[in-house]
C-alpha positions, 0 to 999 in steps of 0.5 A: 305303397311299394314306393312309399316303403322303398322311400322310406326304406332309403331315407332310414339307410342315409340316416344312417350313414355317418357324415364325413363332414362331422368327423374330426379332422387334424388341426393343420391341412394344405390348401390348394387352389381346386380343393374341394372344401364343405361348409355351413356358413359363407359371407359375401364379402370382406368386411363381413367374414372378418367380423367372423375372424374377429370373433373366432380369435376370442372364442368358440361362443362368440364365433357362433353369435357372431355368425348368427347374426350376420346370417340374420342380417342376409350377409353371411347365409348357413346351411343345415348341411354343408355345402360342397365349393371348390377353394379359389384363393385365401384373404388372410392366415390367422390362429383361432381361439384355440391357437389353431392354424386357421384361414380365409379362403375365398369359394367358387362354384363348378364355373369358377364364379366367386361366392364368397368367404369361409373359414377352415382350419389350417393353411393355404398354399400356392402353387401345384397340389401334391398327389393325393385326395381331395380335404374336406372342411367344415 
C-alpha cells in the first residue's frame, strides 16, 4: 500500500510540472549540427515531409490533416509527447503559413543513425555552435 501511495504521489507531481516542450518559444533560432530538438511527428523519407511543408505554407489546419494522414499511412509516426533527436543536417529553409522562418532538419538517434524528417521553426547553420545551451523545438 505504501508503494502504491508514493506512485501515486509521483505521478500527481509530474502532472503537475509544466512542459518545457509546451511553451512558446521565439519564431527565429540557430540550428547546429548536435542540437538537441523534441518532437511529436517525424516522416521517413523526403518525398513524405515535403507533403508536410507543402501544407504548413498554406495553413495551420491543413498542416495538421496532412500529418494525420501520413501517420495513418505508417509514413510519418506521432508521438503523444515529444521525442528527444539530436539534429543532423537540414533538407530545405522554407517560410510557414505564418511568414515564419521554418526548416527540414534531418534527426539522428544517440549512435548517430538517421530517422528521418522534421520540421521546427527557425534556421539551420552550419559550422561550430556558439556557447550556450541546448534549443528544444516542437
Amino acid at each position: 500500500m505504501r508503494y502504491l501511495i508514493a506512485a501515486l504521489v509521483t505521478l500527481m507531481v509530474l502532472a503537475c510540472i509544466p512542459n518545457a516542450a509546451a511553451q512558446e518559444w521565439p519564431a527565429k533560432k540557430d540550428w547546429y549540427k548536435g542540437d538537441i530538438v523534441a518532437t511529436a511527428v517525424i516522416c521517413k523519407d523526403e518525398e513524405t515531409i515535403l507533403q508536410v511543408v507543402n501544407a504548413d505554407m498554406k495553413s495551420e489546419e491543413a498542416v495538421i490533416l496532412t500529418m494525420n494522414k501520413l501517420i495513418r499511412a505508417e509514413v510519418c509516426a506521432g508521438f503523444p509527447q515529444p521525442i528527444m533527436f539530436l539534429v543532423d543536417k537540414a533538407l530545405l529553409h522554407y517560410k510557414d503559413h505564418k511568414d515564419r522562418p521554418s526548416v527540414v532538419l534531418g534527426v539522428v538517434n544517440g549512435d548517430r543513425k538517421f530517422l528521418g524528417w522534421i520540421l521546427v521553426a527557425g534556421i539551420f547553420k552550419k559550422g561550430e555552435k556558439p556557447t550556450g545551451g541546448q534549443k528544444i523545438a516542437i
